[in-house]
C-alpha positions in Angstrom: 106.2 64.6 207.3 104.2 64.8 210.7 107.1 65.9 212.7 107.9 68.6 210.0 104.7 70.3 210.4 104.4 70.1 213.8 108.5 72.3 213.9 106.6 74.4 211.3 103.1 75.1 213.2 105.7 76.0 216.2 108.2 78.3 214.2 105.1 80.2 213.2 103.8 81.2 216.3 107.6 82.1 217.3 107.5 84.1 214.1 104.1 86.3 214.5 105.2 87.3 218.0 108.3 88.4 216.6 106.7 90.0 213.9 104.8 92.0 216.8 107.5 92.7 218.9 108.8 94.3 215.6 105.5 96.1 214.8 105.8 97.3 217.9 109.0 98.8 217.5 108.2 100.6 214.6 105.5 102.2 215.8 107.8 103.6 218.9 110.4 104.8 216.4 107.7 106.7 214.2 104.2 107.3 215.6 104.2 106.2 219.6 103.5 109.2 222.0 106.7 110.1 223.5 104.9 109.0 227.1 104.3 106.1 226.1 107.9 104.5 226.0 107.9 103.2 229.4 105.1 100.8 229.3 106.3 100.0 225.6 109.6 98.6 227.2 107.8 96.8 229.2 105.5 95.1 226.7 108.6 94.5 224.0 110.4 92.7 226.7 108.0 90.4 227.5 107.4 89.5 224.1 111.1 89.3 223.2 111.2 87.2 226.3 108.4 84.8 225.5 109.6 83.8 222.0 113.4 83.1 223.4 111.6 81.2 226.2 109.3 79.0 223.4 112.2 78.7 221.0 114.9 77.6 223.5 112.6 74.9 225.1 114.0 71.2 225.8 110.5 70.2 223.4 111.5 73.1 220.4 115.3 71.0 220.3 113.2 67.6 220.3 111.2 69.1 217.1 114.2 70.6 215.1 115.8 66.9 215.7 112.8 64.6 214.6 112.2 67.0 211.8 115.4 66.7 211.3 115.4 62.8 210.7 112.5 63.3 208.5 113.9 65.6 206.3 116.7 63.5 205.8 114.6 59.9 205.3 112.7 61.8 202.4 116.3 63.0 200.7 115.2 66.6 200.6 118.3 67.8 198.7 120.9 70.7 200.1 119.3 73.4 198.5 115.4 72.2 199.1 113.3 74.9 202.0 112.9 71.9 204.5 116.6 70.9 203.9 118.1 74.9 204.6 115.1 75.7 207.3 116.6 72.4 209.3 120.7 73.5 208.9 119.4 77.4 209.8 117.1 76.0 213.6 120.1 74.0 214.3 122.4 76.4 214.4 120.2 78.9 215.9 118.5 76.9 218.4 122.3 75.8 219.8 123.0 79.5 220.0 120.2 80.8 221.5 120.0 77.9 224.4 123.4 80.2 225.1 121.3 83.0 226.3 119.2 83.1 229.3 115.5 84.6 228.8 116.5 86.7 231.5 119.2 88.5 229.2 117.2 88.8 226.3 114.0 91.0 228.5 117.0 92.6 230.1 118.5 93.5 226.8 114.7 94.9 225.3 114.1 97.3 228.0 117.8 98.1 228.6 117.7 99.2 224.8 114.1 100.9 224.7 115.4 103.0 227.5 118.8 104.0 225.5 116.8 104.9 222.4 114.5 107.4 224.4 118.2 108.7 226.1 119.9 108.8 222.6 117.0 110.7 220.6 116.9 113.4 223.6 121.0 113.7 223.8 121.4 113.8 220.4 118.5 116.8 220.1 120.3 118.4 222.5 123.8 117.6 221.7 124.5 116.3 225.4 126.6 112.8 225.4 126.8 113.1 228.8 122.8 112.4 229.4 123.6 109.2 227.5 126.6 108.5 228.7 125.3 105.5 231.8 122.9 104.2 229.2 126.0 103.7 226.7 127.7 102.1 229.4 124.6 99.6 229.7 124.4 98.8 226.4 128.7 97.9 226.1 128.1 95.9 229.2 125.2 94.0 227.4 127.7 93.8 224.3 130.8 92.3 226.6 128.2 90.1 228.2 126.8 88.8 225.1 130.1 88.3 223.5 131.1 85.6 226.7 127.8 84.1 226.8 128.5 83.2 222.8 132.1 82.2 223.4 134.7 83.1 220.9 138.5 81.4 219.6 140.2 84.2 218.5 138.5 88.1 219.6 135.9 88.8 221.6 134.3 90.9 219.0 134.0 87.9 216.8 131.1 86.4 218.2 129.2 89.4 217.9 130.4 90.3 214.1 129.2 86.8 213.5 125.7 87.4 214.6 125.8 90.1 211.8 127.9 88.7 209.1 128.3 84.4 209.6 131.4 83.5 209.2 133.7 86.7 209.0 136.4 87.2 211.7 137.2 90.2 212.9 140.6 89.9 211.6 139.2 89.4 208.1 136.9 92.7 208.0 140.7 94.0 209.0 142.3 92.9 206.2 139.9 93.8 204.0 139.4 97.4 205.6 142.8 97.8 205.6 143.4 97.1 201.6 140.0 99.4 200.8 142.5 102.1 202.7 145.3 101.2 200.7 143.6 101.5 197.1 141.4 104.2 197.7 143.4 107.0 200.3 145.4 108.3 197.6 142.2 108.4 195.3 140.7 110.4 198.2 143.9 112.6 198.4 144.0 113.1 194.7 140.7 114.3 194.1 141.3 117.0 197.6 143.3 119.1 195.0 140.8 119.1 192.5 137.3 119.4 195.3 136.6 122.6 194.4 135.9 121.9 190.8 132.3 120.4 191.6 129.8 122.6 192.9 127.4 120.7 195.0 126.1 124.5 196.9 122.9 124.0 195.1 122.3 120.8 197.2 121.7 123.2 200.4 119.3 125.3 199.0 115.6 125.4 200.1 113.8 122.1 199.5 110.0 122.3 201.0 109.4 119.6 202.8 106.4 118.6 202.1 107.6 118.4 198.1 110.1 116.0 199.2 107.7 114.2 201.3 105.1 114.1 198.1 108.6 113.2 196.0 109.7 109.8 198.3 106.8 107.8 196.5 108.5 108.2 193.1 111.5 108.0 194.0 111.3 104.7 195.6 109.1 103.2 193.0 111.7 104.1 190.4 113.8 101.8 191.5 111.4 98.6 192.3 110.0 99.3 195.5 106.1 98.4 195.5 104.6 100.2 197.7 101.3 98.1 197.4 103.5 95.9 199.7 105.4 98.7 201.3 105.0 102.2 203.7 107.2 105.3 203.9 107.4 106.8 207.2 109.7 109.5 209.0 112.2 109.5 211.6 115.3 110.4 212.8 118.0 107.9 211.8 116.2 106.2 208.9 115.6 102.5 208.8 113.8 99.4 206.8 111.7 96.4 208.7 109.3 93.7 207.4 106.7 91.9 208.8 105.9 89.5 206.2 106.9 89.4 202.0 104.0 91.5 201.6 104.1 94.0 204.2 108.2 95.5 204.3 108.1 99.4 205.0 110.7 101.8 205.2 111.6 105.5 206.6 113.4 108.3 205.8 113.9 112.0 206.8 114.3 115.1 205.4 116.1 118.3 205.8 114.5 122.0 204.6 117.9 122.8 203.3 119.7 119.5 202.1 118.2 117.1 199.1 120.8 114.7 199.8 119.1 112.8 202.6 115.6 112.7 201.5 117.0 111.3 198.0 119.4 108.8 199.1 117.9 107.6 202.0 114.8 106.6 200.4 116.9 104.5 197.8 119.0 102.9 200.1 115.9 101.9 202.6 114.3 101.3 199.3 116.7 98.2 198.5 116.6 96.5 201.8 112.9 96.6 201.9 113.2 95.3 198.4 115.0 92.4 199.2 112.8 91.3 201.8 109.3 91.6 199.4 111.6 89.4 197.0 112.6 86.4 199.6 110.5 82.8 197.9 106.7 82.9 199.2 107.6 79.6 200.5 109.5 81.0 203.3 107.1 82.5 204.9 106.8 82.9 208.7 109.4 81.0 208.7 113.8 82.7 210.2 114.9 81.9 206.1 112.2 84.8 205.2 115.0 87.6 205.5 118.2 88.7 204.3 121.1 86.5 204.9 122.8 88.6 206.4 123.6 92.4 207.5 126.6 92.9 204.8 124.2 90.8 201.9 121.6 93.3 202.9 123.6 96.3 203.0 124.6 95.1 199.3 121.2 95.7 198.4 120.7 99.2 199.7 123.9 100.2 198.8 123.7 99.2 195.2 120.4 101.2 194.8 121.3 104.1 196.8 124.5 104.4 194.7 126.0 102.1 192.0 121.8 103.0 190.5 121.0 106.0 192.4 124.2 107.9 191.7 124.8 107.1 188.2 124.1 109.8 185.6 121.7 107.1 183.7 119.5 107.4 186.5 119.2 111.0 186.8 119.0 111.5 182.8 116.3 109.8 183.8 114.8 111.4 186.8 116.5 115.1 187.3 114.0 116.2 184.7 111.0 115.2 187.3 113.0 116.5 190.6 113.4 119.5 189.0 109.9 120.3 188.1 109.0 119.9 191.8 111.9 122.4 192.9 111.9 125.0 189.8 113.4 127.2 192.4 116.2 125.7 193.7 117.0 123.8 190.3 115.9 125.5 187.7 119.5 126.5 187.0 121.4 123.5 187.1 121.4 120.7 184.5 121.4 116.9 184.6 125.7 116.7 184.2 125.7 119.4 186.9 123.7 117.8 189.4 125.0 114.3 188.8 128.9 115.5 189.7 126.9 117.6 192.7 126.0 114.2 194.1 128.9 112.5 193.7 131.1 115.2 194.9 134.1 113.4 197.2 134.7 115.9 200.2 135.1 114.8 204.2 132.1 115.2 206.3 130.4 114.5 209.6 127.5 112.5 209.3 127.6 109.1 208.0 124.8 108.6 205.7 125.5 111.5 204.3 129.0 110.7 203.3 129.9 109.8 199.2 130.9 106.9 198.2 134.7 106.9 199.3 134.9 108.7 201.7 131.9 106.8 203.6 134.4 103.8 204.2 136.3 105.7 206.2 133.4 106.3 208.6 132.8 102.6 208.7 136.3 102.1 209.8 136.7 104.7 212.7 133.1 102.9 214.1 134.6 99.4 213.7 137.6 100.5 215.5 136.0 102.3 218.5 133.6 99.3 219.0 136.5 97.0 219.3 138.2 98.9 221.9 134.8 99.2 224.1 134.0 95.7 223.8 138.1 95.1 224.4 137.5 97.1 227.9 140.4 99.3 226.5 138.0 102.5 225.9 135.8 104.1 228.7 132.4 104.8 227.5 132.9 108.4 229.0 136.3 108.9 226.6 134.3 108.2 223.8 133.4 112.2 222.4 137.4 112.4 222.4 138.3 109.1 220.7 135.8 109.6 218.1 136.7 113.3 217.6 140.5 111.8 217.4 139.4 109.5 214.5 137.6 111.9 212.3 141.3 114.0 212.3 142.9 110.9 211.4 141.2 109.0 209.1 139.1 112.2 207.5 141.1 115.3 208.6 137.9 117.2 210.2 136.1 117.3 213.5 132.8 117.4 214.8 131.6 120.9 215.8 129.4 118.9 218.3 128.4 115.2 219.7 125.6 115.4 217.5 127.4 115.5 214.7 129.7 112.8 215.6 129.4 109.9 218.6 125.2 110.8 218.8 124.5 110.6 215.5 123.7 106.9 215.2 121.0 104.9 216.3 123.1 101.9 216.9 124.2 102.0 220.1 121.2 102.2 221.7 121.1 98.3 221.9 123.8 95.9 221.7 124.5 95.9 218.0 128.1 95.7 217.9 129.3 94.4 215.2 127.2 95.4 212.5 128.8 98.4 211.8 131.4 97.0 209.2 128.7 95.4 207.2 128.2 98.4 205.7 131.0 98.8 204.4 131.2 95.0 203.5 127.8 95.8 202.1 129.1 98.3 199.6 131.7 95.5 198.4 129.4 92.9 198.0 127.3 95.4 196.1 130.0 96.3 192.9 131.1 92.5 193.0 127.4 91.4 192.5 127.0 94.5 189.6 130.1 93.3 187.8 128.3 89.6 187.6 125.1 90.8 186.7 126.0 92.6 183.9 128.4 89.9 182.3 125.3 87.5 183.2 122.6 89.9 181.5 124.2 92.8 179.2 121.3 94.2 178.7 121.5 95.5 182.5 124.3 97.9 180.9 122.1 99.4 178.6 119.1 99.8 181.0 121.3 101.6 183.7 122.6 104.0 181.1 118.7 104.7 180.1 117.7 105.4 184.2 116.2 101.6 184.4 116.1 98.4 187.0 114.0 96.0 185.3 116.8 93.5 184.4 118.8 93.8 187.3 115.9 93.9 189.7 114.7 90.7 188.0 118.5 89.5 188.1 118.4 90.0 191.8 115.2 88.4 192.6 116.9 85.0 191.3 120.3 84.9 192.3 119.8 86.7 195.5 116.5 87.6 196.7 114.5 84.7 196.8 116.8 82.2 198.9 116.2 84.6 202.1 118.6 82.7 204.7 118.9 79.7 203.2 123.0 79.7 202.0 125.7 82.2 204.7 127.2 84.9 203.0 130.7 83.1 201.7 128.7 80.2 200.4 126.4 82.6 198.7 128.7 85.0 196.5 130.9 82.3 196.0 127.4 80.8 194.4 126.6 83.9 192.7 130.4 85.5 191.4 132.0 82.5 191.4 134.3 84.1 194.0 134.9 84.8 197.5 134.4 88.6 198.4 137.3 91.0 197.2 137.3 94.8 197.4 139.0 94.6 194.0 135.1 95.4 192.1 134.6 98.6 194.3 138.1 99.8 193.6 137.8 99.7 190.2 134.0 101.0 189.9 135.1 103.7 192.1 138.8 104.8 190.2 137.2 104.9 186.6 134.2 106.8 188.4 135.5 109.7 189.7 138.7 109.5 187.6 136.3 110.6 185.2 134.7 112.9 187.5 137.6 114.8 188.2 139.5 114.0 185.0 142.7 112.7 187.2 
């Protein structure tokens, strides 16, 4: 198929100065000199510029077509590579022909300039500082969301970038049902909070023990790190660069286990998903997750349906605790396992457990509405948020950094990915419930601390399509079902029912 490899000899070189622009980005967001953002802007928007401009050429939509008409004369079935890489260009191509080059280096250096902004404000706890550069960034959102188009909500066409083919009134409906089921959960287990004692989670943890620790941690769980790098930074975060080359960060706190622990497992599973995408996909747009919320499901269910479950940690306390005799030596496996899974309001997002995290996901989805709506002022955004956490978890920030700062998100126009982490953690307890009536054995090894089977069960059903099926096609695929909260709320009552013996 001449015309086929010529498309694929052109998506390649698209992809490895993508793959740069990212490398580049990682470096910035771990090891750069803090002098050198400026010219870094500069350089990312000219490659982010370059590879819209070769991708959105009259001669690329020529390509995708004859390829197209090739793929097609040599019946290459639905689910074949050349069949799914041809459906995924279409689409793409007409979408990005939507956005001039212009935008895109506009959007690169716009966002380079925010993150710089953010990590200062935050340090410092000074919205105001980041204040204009927020106000970029919402203009870029409201901009992009036109320049898509959209039927329904504005925020639609950006959700859809995130998660294909979810409306903004669906993530409502199904936000507005995880409320429903699991608010009076949350209320029931307020009476009882004190009965878990998570204190010994804020002890001192030497950092460089954690930092020795992150290796083990996220090669109990899958993560090969023959393929893979652990680095630090503020707001934690997972990229690839190829099957074989997917890294991930964390951070760590001198007083706080919590997000060295968790972090790494939850970074763990997205990298993990991208080292498992088919070899055949390679360099190619169908060598990554799906999509954000498919993703999230990934992280999510190895940061908690595995990484919170007393299996693991009968497991694993026994080697944590070794490397913190100090801090540990006094608590045992049942103690530390409620410790973690202790259900109490707090400020910071990834640091939230497994209920009450939702709640965060909501109050984010709502705000991003109303700025992309025009109906919130960037600069009433401190009070809105602060209004939010007293609504929907009865607490308030003692400062921005603990509340509208302390993402990394807004720094570029990501609106809209937001609810896929909550999506993601549906997604997650639908796909456990189907793996383990698929594979019972995955039962068993969970209880004993272990992956192999459902690692091995994710690889196939999951991992190794990359792009190739949108999310509803796939977990219709794989469950047999569109998504329903109905797994999580079940998971979650029996959980901490137990728990806290309601």
């Amino acid at each position: 198929m001449k015309n086929y490899t010529a498309l694929l000899e052109k998506i390649y070189e698209i992809n490895d100065l993508q793959k740069a622009a990212g490398l580049m980005n990682w470096d910035r967001e771990t090891y750069m000199p803090p002098k050198g953002a400026a010219m870094r802007n500069l350089q990312l928007g000219t490659l982010s510029r370059l590879a819209h401009e070769m991708f959105t050429a009259v001669e690329m939509g020529e390509l995708i077509e004859n390829a197209a008409s090739e793929v097609q004369d040599a019946a290459h079935d639905y689910d074949s590579t050349e069949a799914s890489l041809i459906r995924h260009l279409q689409r793409s191509y007409a979408e990005a022909r939507l956005i001039p080059s212009d935008f895109v280096r506009r959007q690169t250096e716009i966002s380079g300039e925010a993150w710089q902004a953010w990590a200062k404000a935050r340090a410092e706890a000074d919205f105001a500082s980041f204040q204009p550069h927020l106000e970029k960034v919402v203009g870029l959102g409201q901009e992009l969301a036109d320049l898509y188009g959209y039927e329904d909500e504005k925020y639609d066409a950006l959700l859809d970038k995130f998660e294909r083919g979810m409306k903004t009134a669906d993530v409502r409906a199904i936000f507005a049902q995880v409320k429903e089921e699991t608010v009076p959960l949350i209320a029931a287990i307020s009476e009882k909070t004190d009965s878990v004692d998570a204190s010994f989670l804020h002890r001192p943890y030497d950092v460089a023990t954690q930092k020795a620790l992150a290796p083990y941690f996220a090669q109990s769980v899958g993560y090969d790190l023959e393929r893979g790098h652990i680095g630090e930074v503020i707001h934690p975060f997972a990229t690839s660069f190829s099957r074989d080359d997917a890294r991930i960060t964390t951070r760590y706190y001198p007083d706080f286990l919590n997000p060295f622990l968790f972090g790494t497992l939850h970074e763990s599973g997205h990298a993990m998903y991208e080292q498992g995408t088919g070899a055949e996909l390679a360099r190619t747009p169908l060598a990554r997750g799906t999509s954000s919320g498919i993703h999230e499901s990934q992280s999510r269910l190895f940061e908690n349906l595995v990484g919170r479950s007393r299996g693991y940690w009968q497991r694993h306390f026994a080697h944590l605790q070794a490397a913190f005799p100090e801090a540990l030596g006094d608590v045992d496996t049942e103690q530390f396992y409620r410790a973690i899974n202790k259900v109490q309001p707090s400020f910071i997002r990834v640091e939230a457990d497994e209920l009450t995290y939702n709640m965060h996901i909501i109050l984010r989805f709502e705000l991003e509405q109303a700025l992309i709506n025009g109906d919130l002022a960037v600069a009433d955004v401190p009070t809105a948020w602060n209004d939010k956490m007293q609504e929907l978890l009865g607490i308030v920030p003692p400062s921005d950094k603990e509340g509208c700062l302390q993402d990394v998100h807004w720094t570029r126009p990501m609106f809209g990915y937001f609810p896929t982490y909550a999506l993601g953690g549906l997604y997650a307890a639908q796909l456990m419930v189907t793996a383990q009536a698929q594979e019972p054995s995955i039962t068993a090894e969970l209880a004993d601390g272990q992956v192999t089977t459902l690692l091995a069960w994710l690889r196939t059903n999951i991992h190794q399509h990359g792009r190739k099926y949108d999310p509803p096609e796939l977990i219709q695929r794989v469950t047999g079902q569109p998504l329903t909260p109905a797994p999580f709320v079940r998971y979650a009552t029996k959980k901490f029912s137990e728990i806290y013996e309601l």
